[in-house]
C-alpha positions as CSV (number, residue, x, y, z in Angstrom):
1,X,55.8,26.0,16.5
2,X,59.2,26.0,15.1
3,X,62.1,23.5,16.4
4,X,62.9,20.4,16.3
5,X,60.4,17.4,16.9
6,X,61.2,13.5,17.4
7,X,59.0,11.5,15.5
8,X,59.6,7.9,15.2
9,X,63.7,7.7,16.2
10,X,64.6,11.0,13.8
11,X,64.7,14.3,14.7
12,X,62.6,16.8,12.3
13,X,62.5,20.4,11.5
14,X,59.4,22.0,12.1
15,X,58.6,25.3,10.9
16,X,55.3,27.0,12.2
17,X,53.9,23.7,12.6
18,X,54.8,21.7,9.9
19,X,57.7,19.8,9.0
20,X,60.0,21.4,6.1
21,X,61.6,19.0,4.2
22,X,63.0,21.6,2.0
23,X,64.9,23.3,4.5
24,X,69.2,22.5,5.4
25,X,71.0,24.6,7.8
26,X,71.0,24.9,11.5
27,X,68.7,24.7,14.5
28,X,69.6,25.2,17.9
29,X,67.5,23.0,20.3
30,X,68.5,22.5,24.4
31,X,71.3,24.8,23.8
32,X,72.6,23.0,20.6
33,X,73.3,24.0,17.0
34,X,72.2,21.0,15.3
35,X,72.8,20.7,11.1
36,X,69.0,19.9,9.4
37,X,69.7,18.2,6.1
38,X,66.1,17.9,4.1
39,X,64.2,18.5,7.4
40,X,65.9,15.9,9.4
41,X,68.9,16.0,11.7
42,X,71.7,14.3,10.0
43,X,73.9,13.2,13.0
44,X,76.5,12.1,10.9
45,X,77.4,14.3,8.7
46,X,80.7,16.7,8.7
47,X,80.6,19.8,6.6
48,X,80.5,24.0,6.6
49,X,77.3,25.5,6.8
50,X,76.2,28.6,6.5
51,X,73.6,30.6,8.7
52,X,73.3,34.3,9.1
53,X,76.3,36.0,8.1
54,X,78.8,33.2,9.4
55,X,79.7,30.1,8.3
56,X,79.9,27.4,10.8
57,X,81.7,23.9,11.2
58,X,80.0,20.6,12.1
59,X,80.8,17.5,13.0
60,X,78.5,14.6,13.8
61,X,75.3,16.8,13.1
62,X,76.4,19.3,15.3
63,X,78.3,23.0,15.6
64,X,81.9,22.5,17.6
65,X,83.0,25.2,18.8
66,X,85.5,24.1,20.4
67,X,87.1,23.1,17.1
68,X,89.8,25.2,15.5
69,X,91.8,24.0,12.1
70,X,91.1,23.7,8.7
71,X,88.2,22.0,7.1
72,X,87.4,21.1,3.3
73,X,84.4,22.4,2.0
74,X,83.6,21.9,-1.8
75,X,87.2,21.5,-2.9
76,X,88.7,24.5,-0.8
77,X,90.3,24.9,2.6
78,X,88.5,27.0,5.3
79,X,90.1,28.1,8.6
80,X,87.8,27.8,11.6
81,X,88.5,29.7,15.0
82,X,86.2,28.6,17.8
83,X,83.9,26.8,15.1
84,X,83.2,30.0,13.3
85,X,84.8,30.1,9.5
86,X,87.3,32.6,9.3
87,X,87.7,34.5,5.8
């Protein structure tokens, strides 16, 4: 199996049955995108990420797209259009 798995209040990522603690990015699980930090779904944090070919904004451990503006990522300023990242 592959997705996400609650185990004792957190949220892991589990990739053909394991959990991968090596892995950051996103998951999408009941129809959200969810940001994995380590394994685990950090529901706090606010950052750029990158999956596929597109970067992606979060906020509170989760993709919003309904968010369009600027966000800081590493020092520079990124426009964001529907939650995508807009070079």
């Amino acid at each position: 199996a592959t997705g996400l798995c609650k185990y004792n209040g957190s949220w892991w990522y589990v990739n053909k049955g394991r959990v991968n603690f090596n892995y950051t990015g996103l998951c999408k699980y009941n129809g959200t995108w969810w940001y994995i930090n380590n394994g685990v779904v950090n529901f706090s944090k606010t950052t750029l990420c990158k999956y596929g070919k597109n970067w992606y904004a979060v906020s509170k451990g989760k993709v919003v797209w309904n968010y369009t503006g600027y966000m800081n990522y590493n020092g520079k300023k990124y426009k964001v259009v529907k939650g995508i990242v807009k070079f």
